[in-house]
C-alpha positions as CSV (number, residue, x, y, z in Angstrom):
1,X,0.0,0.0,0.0
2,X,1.0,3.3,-0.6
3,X,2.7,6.0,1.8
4,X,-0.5,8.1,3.0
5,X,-0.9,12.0,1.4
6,X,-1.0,15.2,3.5
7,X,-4.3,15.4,2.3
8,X,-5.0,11.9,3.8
9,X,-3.0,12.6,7.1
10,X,-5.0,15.3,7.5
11,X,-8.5,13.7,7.2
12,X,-7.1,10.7,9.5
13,X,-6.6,13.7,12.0
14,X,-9.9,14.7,11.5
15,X,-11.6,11.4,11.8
16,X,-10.1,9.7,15.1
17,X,-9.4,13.7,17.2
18,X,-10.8,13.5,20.5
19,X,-11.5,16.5,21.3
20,X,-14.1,19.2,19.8
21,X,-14.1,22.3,18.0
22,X,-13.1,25.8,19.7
23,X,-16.8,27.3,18.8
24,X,-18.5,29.6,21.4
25,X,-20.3,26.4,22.4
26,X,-17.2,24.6,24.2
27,X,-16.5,28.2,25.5
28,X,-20.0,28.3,27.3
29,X,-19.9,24.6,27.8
30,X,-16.6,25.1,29.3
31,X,-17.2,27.6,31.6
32,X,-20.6,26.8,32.8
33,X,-18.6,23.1,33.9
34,X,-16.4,25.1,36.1
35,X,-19.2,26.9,37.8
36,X,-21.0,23.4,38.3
37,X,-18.0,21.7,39.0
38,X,-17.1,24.4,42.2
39,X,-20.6,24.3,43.6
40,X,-20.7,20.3,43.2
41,X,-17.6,20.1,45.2
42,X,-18.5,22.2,48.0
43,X,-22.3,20.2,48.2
44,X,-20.5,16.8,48.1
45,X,-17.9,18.6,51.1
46,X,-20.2,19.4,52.8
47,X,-22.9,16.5,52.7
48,X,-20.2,13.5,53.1
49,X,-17.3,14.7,54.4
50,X,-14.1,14.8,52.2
51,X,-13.2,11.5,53.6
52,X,-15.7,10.0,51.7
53,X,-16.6,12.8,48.8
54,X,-13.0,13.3,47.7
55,X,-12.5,9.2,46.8
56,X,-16.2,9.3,45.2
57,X,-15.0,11.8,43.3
58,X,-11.4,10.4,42.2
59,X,-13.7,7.3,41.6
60,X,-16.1,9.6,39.4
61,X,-13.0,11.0,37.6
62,X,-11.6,7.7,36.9
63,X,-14.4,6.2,35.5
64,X,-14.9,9.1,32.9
65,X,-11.6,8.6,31.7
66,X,-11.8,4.8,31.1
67,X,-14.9,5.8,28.8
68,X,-13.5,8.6,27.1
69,X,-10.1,6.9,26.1
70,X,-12.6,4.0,24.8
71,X,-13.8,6.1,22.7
72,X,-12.5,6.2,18.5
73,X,-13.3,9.5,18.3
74,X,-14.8,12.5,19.5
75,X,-18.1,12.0,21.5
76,X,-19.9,15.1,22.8
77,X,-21.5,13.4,25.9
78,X,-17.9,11.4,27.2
79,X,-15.6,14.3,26.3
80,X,-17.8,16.4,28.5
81,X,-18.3,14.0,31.6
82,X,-14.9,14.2,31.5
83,X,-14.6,17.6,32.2
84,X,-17.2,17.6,34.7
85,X,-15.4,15.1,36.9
86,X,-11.9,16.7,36.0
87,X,-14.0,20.1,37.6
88,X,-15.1,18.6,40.1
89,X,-12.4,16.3,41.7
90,X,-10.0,19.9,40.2
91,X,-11.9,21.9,42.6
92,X,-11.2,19.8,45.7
93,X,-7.5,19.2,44.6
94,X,-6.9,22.8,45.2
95,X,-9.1,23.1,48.4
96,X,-7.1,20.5,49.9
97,X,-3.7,21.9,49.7
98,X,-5.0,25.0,51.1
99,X,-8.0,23.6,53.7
100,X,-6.4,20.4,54.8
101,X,-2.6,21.8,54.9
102,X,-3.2,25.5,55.6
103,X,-1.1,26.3,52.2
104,X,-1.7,30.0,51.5
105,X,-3.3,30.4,48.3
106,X,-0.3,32.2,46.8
107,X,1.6,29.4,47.7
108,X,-0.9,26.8,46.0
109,X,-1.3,28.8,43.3
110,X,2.7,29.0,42.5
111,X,2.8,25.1,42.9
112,X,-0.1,24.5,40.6
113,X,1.4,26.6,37.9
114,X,4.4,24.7,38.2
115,X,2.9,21.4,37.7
116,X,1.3,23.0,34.8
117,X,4.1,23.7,33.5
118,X,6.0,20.9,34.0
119,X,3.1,18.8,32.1
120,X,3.3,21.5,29.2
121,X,7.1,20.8,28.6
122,X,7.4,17.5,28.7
123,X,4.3,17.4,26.6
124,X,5.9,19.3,24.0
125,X,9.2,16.9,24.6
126,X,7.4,14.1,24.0
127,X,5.3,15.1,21.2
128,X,7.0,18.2,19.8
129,X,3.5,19.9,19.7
130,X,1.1,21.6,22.3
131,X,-2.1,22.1,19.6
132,X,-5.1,20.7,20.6
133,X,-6.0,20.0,17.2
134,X,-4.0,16.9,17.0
135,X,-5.2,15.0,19.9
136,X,-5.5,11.6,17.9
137,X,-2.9,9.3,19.6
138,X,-3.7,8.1,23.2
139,X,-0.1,9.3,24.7
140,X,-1.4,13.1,23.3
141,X,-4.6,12.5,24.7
142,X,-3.2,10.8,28.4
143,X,-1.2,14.9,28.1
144,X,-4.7,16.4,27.4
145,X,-5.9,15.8,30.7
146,X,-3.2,15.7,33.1
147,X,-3.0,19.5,31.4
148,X,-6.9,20.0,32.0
149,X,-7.0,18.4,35.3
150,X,-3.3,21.0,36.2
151,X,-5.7,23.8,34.6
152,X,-8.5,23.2,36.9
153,X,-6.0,23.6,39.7
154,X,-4.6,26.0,38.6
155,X,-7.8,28.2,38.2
156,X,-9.1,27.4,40.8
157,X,-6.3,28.3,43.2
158,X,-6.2,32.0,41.9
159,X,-10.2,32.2,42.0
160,X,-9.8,31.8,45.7
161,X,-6.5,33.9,45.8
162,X,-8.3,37.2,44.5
163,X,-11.2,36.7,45.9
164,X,-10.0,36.0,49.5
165,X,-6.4,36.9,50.0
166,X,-6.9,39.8,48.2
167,X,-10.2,40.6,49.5
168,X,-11.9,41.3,46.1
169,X,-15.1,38.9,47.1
170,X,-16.4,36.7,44.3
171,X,-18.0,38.9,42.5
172,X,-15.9,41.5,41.7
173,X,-13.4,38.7,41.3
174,X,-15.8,37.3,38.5
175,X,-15.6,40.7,36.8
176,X,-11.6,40.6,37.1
177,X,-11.7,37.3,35.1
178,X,-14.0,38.1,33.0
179,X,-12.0,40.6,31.6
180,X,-9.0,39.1,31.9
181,X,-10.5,36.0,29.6
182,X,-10.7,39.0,27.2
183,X,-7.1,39.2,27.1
184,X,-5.8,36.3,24.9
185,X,-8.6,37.4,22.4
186,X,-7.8,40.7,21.6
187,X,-3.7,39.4,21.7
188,X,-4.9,36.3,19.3
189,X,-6.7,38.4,16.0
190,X,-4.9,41.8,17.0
191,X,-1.5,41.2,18.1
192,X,-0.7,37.7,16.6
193,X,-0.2,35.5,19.1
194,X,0.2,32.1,19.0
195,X,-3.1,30.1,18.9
196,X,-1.6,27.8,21.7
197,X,-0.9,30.2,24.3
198,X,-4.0,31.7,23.5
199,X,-5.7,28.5,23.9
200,X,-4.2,28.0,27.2
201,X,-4.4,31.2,28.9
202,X,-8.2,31.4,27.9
203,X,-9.0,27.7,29.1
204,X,-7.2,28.3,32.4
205,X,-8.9,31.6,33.4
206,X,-12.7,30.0,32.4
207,X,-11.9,27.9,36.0
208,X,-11.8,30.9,38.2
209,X,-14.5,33.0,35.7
210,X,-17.2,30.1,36.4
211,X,-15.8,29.4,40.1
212,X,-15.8,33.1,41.1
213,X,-19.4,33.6,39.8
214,X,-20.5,30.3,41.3
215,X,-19.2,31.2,44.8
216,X,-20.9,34.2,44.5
217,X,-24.5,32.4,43.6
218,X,-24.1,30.0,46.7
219,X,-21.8,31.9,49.8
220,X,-24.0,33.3,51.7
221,X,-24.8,36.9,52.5
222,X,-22.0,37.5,55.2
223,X,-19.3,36.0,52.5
224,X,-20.4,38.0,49.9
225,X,-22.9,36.0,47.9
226,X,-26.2,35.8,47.1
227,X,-27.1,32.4,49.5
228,X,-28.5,30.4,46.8
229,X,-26.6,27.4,48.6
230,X,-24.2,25.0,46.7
231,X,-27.0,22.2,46.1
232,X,-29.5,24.1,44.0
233,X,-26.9,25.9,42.1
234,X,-25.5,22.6,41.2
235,X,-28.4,21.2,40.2
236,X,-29.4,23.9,38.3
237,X,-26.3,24.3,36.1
238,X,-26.3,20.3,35.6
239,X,-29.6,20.6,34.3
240,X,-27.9,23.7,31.5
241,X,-25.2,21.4,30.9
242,X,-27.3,18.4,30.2
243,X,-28.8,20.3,28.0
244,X,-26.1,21.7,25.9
245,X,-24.4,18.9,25.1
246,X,-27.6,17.2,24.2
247,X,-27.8,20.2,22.1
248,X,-24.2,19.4,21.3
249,X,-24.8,15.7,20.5
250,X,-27.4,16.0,18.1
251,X,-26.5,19.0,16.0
252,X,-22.9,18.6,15.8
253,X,-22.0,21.9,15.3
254,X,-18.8,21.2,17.2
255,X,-17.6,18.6,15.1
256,X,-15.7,20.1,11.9
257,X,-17.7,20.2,8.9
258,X,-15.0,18.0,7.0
259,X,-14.9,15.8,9.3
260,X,-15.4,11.8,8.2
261,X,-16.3,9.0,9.6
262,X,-14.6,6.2,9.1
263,X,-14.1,2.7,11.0
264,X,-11.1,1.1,12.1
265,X,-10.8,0.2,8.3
266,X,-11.4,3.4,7.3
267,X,-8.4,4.6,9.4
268,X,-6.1,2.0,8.2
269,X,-7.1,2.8,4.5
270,X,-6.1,6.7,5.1
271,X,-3.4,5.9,7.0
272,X,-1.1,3.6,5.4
273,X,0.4,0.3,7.0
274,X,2.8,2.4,8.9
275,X,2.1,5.7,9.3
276,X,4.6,8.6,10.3
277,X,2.0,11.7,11.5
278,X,3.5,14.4,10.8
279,X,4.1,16.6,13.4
280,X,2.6,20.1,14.3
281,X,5.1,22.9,15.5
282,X,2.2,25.5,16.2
């Protein structure tokens, strides 16, 4: 058989990625799953115990993963349980290191962006790429989430940093990120930069966006919120979720429109007996 074509690489990339489209759909997806994921946390906290919620939740997380990586291809429904339980089990990641260790946010925030970037580098080692758009081998995709599950940390360490060390409360931290989410936008179509760091710095500030402005929905009145309380908020942004990637699952409108469908035949057919993907120095 012949050596695949660009053109064929290309559409194997297409057919087995794992991951979906950057529309303003996984931008709402992905920061309403941060909100839900902080308020979920806190309800399973403070109904069980972390004893027993933080294991459920590993559990949770585990599971989600085992499903996803079983999957050939992208798949609206398992991509986004994923990120649910990587939100969830995320949020109490952080807590711990700060609740169950009495590490000062700055402190946990510093280590979590070290961890992030040690996943980033040997990522790129590895791989010689960071784009997200190329997530079609399970070693790029095992680097996918450790760097999701590092971002959640991340995010969610420096919610809590301006919003209590600094004092800012969680709404007015909720503006700050807000506009700060801004930020790799403007630098992306007006300044040039690169897609990946725009990627990243975007995806890592929707975790303390949807955090800050979920605090703020359940705290109550005393902690500056409006004392919703963290189970009905939960509930209520599950039931948006649920609903979006329903949306998501039967419209497809995050899966590119050239996309093809093909079975394990179909992939070795485009790709050749032995296959060298090229690789993608974004």
């Amino acid at each position: 058989m012949s050596e695949p074509t660009p053109r064929n690489r290309a559409a194997l990339r297409r057919a087995t990625t794992k991951v979906p489209e950057l529309t303003a759909y996984f931008w709402l997806t992905k920061i309403l799953t941060t909100a839900m994921g902080e308020s979920t946390s806190d309800f399973m906290n403070a109904a069980l115990g972390p004893a027993i919620a933080v294991p459920l939740m590993l559990i949770g997380l585990w599971a989600s993963l085992r499903l996803q990586f079983k999957q050939r291809g992208y798949v609206a429904w398992s991509y986004w349980l994923v990120v649910v339980m990587v939100a969830v089990f995320g949020t109490s990641a952080a807590d711990a290191l700060h609740v169950g260790f009495g590490i000062p946010y700055t402190l946990s925030t510093t280590f979590y962006l070290i961890v992030l970037a040690v996943i980033l580098t040997a990522w790129y080692r590895s791989e010689r790429t960071l784009s997200i758009h190329s997530i079609y081998t399970p070693r790029r995709e095992q680097f996918y989430w450790a760097t999701v599950l590092a971002t959640f940390a991340l995010g969610t360490a420096a919610g809590d940093l301006t919003a209590t060390s600094f004092h800012l409360g969680f709404l007015t931290s909720g503006v700050l990120f807000a506009v700060v989410i801004a930020v790799p936008a403007l630098a992306y179509w007006r300044l040039g930069m690169k897609e990946i760091l725009a990627f990243w710095f975007a995806y890592i500030t929707t975790r303390p966006l949807g955090a800050s402005y979920a605090d703020w929905l359940e705290n109550p009145h005393h902690l500056s919120g409006l004392g919703l309380g963290a189970g009905p908020v939960s509930l209520a942004l599950t039931l948006v979720i649920v609903g979006l990637v329903a949306y998501l699952t039967i419209s497809r409108v995050d899966v590119s429109a050239d996309s093809v469908d093909v079975g394990a035949e179909g992939v070795t057919a485009l790709a050749g007996p032995q296959p060298a993907l090229d690789l993608e120095f974004d």
